[in-house]
C-alpha positions in Angstrom: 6.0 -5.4 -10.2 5.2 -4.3 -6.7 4.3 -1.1 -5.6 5.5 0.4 -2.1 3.1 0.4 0.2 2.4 2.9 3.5 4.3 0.8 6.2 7.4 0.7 7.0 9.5 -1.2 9.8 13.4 -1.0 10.8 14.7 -4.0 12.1 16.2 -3.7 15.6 17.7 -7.5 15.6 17.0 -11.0 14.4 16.0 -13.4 17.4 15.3 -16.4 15.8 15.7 -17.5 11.8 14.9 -20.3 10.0 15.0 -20.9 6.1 11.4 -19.4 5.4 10.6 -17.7 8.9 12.0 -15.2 11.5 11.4 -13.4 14.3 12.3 -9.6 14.8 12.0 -6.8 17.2 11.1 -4.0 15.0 10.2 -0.2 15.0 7.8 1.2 13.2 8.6 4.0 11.4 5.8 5.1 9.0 2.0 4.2 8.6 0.8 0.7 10.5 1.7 -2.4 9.7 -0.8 -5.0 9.9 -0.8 -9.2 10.2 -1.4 -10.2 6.3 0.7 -7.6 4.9 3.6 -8.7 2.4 6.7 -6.4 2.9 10.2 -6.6 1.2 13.8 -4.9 1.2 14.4 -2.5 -2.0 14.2 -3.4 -4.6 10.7 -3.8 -4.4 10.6 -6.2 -7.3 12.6 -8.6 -4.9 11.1 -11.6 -3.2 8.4 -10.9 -0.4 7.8 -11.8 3.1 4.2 -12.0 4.9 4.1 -10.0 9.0 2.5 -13.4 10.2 2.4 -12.5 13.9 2.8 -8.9 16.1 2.9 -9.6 19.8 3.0 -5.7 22.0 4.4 -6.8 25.7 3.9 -10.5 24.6 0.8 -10.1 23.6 -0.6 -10.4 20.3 -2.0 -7.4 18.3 -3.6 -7.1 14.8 -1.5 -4.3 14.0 1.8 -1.6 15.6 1.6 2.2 14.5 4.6 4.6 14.3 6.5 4.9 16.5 5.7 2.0 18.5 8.2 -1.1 19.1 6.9 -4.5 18.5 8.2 -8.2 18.2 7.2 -9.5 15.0 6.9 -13.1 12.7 8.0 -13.0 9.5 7.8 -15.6 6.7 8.5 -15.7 3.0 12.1 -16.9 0.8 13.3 -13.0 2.0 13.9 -13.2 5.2 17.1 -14.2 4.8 17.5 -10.5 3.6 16.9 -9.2 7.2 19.8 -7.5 9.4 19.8 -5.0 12.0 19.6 -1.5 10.5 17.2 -2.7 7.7 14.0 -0.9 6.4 10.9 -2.9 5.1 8.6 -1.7 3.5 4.9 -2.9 2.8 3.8 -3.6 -1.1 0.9 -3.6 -3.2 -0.1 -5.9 -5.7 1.8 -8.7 -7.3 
């Protein structure tokens, strides 16, 4: 089971979604969240999605820090889990 990770972002809205990818403009609101991570809704133990992509004014970064804003490419079966108002959170392990 996963553990809960550092990171968290709230989703502001869903731009675009697809079956196994979607794009988000997101806050974070605790730690930094990096391109690699694997984050999911509670309960952790449900399926995963990897941050593919962070783009800061357009541009892409490796990572967005509390409290920044950032536009952000997720993929992974949970995605369809994502609606405004909703809090991911990074996990560990498998």
């Amino acid at each position: 089971m996963p553990q809960r990770g550092d990171a968290r972002l709230s989703i502001h809205s869903v731009e675009e979604r697809e079956a196994t990818a979607a794009v988000c403009i997101v806050r974070c609101v605790r730690g930094a969240a990096r391109t690699g991570q694997r984050f999911a809704v509670e309960p952790y133990d449900a399926p995963t999605m990897t941050l593919e992509e962070i783009l800061r004014y357009e541009r892409p970064v490796a990572f967005v820090d509390a409290p920044h804003n950032a536009k952000v490419r997720l993929t992974g079966e949970a995605v369809g889990m994502l609606v405004r108002g909703a809090v991911i959170t990074a996990v560990l392990g498998e």
